[in-house]
N, C-alpha and C positions, 0 to 999 in steps of 0.2 A: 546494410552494414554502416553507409553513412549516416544515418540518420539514429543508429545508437552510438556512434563516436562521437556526436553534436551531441546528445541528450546527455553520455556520460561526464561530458568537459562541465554541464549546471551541475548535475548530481553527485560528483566523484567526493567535493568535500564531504558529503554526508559519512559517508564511509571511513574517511580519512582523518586521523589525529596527529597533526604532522608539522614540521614547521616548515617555513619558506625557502629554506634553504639546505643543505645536505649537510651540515655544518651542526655537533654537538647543542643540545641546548646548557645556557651558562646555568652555572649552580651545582650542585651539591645536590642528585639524584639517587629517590629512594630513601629520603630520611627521616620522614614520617613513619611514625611507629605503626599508622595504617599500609603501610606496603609490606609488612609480614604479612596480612590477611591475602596478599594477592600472591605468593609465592606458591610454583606447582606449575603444572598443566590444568588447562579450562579447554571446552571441546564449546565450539560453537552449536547453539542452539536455535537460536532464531537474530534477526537484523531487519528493521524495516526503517525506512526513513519518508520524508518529507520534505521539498525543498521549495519553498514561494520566492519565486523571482521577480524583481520590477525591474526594465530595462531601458534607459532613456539615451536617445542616440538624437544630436541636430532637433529636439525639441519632443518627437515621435515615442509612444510610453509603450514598452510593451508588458506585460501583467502574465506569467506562466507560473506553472504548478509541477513538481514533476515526484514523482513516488516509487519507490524503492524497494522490493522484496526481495529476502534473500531464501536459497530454498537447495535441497539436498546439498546441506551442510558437513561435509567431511574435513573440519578443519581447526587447529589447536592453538592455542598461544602459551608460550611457557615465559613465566615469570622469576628472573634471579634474581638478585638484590637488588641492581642496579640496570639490569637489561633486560629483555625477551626478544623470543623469536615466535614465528607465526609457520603455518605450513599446511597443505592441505588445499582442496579443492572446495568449490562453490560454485553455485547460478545464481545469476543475480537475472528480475524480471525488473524494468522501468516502463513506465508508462508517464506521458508530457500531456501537460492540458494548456493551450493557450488561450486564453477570450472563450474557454467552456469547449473548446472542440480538440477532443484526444487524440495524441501521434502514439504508438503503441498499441499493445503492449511488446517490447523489444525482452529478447531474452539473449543470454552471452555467458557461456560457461566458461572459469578458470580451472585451471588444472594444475600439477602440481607449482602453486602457491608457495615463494619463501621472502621470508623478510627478517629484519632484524633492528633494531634500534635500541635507544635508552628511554628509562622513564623517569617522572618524578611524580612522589604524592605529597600536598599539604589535604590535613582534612578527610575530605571525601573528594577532591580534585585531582585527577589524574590530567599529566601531561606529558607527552609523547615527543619524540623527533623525528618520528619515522611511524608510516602508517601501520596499523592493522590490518587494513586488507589493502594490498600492494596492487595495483591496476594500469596495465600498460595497453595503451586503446592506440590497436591500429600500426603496431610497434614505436609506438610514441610514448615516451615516461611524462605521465602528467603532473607529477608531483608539483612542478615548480608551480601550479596557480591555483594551491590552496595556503592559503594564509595560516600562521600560529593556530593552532584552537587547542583547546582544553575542554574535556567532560567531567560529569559527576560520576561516580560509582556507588552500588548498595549492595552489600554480600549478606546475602541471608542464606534459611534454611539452614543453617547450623553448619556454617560459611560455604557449604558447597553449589552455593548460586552467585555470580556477580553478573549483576545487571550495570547496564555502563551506558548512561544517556546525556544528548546535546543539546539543547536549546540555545539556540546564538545567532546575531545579524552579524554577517560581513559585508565592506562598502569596498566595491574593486572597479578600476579604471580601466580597460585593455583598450588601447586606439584608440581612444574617445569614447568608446562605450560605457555606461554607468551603467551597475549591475550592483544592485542590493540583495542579497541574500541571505533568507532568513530559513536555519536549519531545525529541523525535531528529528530527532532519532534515537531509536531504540535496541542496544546490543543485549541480548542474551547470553551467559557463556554458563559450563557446570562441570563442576571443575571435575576430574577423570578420574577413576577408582581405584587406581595404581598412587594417586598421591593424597588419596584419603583411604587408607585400609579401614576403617569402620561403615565405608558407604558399599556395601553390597551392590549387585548386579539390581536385584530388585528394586532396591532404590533408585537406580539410575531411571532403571524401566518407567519406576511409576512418574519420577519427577516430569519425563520425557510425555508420560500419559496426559497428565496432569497441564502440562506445557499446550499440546494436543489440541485435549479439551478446551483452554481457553481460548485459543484458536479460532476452533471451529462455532463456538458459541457465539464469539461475537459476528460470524458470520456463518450461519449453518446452512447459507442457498448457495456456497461454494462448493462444488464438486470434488476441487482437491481437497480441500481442509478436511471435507467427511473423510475421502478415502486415507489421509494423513493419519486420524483420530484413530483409524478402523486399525492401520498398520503398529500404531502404537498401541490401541489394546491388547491387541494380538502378540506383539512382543513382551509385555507387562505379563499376559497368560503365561509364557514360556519362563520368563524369569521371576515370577512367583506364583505360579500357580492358580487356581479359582477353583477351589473346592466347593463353594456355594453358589458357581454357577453365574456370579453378580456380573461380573466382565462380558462372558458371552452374551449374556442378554441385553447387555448395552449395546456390541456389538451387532446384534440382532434386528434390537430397534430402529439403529441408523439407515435410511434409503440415501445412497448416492448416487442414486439414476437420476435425479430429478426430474423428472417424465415434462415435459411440454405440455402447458393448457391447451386445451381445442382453442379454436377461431383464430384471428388474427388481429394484432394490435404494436404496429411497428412505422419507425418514421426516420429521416437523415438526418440529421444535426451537425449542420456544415455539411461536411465530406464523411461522416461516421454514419454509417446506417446503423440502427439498432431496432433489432427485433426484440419485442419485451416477451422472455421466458415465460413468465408468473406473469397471467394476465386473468381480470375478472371483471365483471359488470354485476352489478345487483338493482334492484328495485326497491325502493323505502318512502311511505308518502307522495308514487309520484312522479320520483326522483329519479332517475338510471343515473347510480353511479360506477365508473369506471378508472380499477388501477391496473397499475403493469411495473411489472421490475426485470429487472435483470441482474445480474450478483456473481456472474460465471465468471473466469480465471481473473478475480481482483477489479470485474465493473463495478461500478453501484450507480445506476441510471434509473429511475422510479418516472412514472407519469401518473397524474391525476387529472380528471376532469367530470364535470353531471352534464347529462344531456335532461328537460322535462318527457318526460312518457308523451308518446302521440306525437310530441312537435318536431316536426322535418323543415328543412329550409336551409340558407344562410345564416353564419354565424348564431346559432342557436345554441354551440357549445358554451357552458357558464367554467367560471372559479379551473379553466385549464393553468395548471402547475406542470413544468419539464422539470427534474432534478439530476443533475451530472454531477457524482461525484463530491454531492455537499451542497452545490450552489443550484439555486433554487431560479428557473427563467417564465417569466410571465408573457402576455401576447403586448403586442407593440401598439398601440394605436396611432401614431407622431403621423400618418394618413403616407408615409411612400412603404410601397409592399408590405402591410397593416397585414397582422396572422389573421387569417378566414379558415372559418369550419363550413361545411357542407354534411348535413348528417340526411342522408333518403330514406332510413328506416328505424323507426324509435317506437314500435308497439308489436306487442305478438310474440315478445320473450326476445328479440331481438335488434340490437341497434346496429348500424351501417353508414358509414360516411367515410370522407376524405378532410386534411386538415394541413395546414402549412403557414409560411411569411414569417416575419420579423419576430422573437420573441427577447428580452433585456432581463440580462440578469437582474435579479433583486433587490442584491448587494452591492453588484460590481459595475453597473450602469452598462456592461459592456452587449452587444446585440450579438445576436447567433440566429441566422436563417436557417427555417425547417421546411422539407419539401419527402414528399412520396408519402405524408402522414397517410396514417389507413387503419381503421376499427372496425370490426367484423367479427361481436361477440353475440352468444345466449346469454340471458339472463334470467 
């Protein structure tokens, strides 16, 4: 529990549209003739964010990542002219990368959720005084250390979608700590059927489908996102029917087992072991090459590496790539604890070895020691 009440104190502004203090924002709220487009009830759909922190203390730089999923969403915001209220429950999952080595993934449900404040729109700029999703970590009200911000919003679908997203750095001082923080985040809302009488059930369904599907598309080696997809076909079925069959058999198609390759192909990465799910070795000119991923509740960890057919030994692994989450780590050579491979079997359909030591991100110069590496595939 400590260690998501630290995580949420980086990530909370993600979520948060709020100002610094508990105090009206000045001006003349709501008087943009785009905040008629936002009056009603909206039901949350989806929320994901992103938070890249640099933090410099006494000279010392620290470099983190922290990511933000929000997930069985029961929760509304009602827009009047000049205020709203919020209400409803959620789970939020985080997940922290510092220097490439993940704390998470942390999960934390809220439950009945209320809040209230004023808004204002110029444009497509919404701005708040008071959050959207209201977060008290630990019995502690965190509001006081998110700074002003302000989002865009885009109301489509023949206005029953507003998307409501942040891109923005904040520079914050706490005891001497320097803390840059640079937000992306992404709100979903649709807005409810009781304050659009022309959006039927089935429309809700499919939009919800639809939502689903994109989802799971951009990530279809996620076990939940399948089963996510599967539950909204299935609802979309009940609320408009499929006389042609077309939904089930999408339904049909989808495997959410995601079955485990044979052999083995897993290594530590700091303190994070990871077993790669989705592992393979092939043969091409020569070559044994070998990948591995993993994708399961919100990882994205990939390995590459070619071993030549027949040759065993010391360091005989070529072109080894580790990917955590985007960033890409290479082997170290600078000569103190230098990555070494050991491969004892690379002919016969099958390769074997151990592998480990220094590997330096790509991009971010920063090191990450590997240890317990191990391949034990057919090919």
């Amino acid at each position: 529990m400590k260690n998501i009440k630290l995580l949420l104190l980086f990530v909370l502004p993600i979520l948060t549209i709020m100002s610094c203090d508990n105090e009206p924002l000045d001006g003349e709220f709501g008087t943009s003739s785009n905040s008629n487009l936002l009056l009603g009830e909206w039901f949350a759909v989806s929320f994901d964010a992103t938070t890249y922190t640099t933090s410099s203390f006494n000279g010392m730089v620290i470099n983190s990542e922290s990511i933000v999923v929000g997930s069985e969403l029961d929760y509304t915001v009602i827009f009047d002219e000049t205020t709203f209220t919020t209400s409803g429950d959620y789970v939020m999952t985080a997940t922290a990368y510092m220097n490439g080595v993940q704390s998470g993934p942390f999960v934390e449900s809220f439950q009945n959720v209320n809040g209230n404040g004023e808004y204002t729109v110029e444009g497509n700029t919404l701005s708040t005084n008071d959050a959207f999703f209201n977060l008290e970590i630990g019995g502690v009200e965190t509001s006081e250390i998110a700074g002003p911000q302000t989002a865009t919003f885009l109301i489509t679908n023949n206005g029953n979608t507003l998307t409501i997203s942040q891109n923005q750095e904040t520079v914050e001082n706490v005891e001497g700590l320097d803390v840059v923080i640079e937000i992306v985040s992404t709100t979903v809302w649709q807005r409810t059927q009781d304050n659009n009488p022309g959006v039927t059930a089935c429309d809700e369904a499919t939009t919800e489908a639809n939502a689903a599907a994109a989802a799971y598309n951009a990530n279809s080696g996620d076990t939940t996102l399948c089963n996510a997809y599967i539950n909204a076909l299935e609802s979309k079925i009940t609320a408009c029917g499929d006389p042609n069959g077309t939904i089930q058999a999408t339904i049909d198609g989808l495997d959410c087992s995601q079955e485990q390759s044979t052999g083995v192909l897993k290594v530590t990465a700091g303190t994070l072991p990871i077993d790669f799910i989705t592992r393979s070795a092939t043969l091409s000119n020569g070559l044994i090459t070998v990948t591995g991923s993993n994708t399961e509740q919100g990882a994205n960890y990939h390995i590459y590496f070619e071993v030549t057919e027949n040759e065993i030994g010391v360091d005989v692994m070529q072109n080894f790539i580790l990917t955590l989450n985007g960033s890409d780590y290479a082997p170290n050579t600078d000569g103190f604890d230098d990555f070494t491979s050991t491969i004892t079997v690379s002919s016969g359909g099958q390769i074997t070895g151990t592998f480990g030591g220094i590997v330096t991100g790509v991009s971010n110069g920063a090191d990450l020691n590997l240890s317990q590496g191990e391949v034990d595939l057919a090919y």
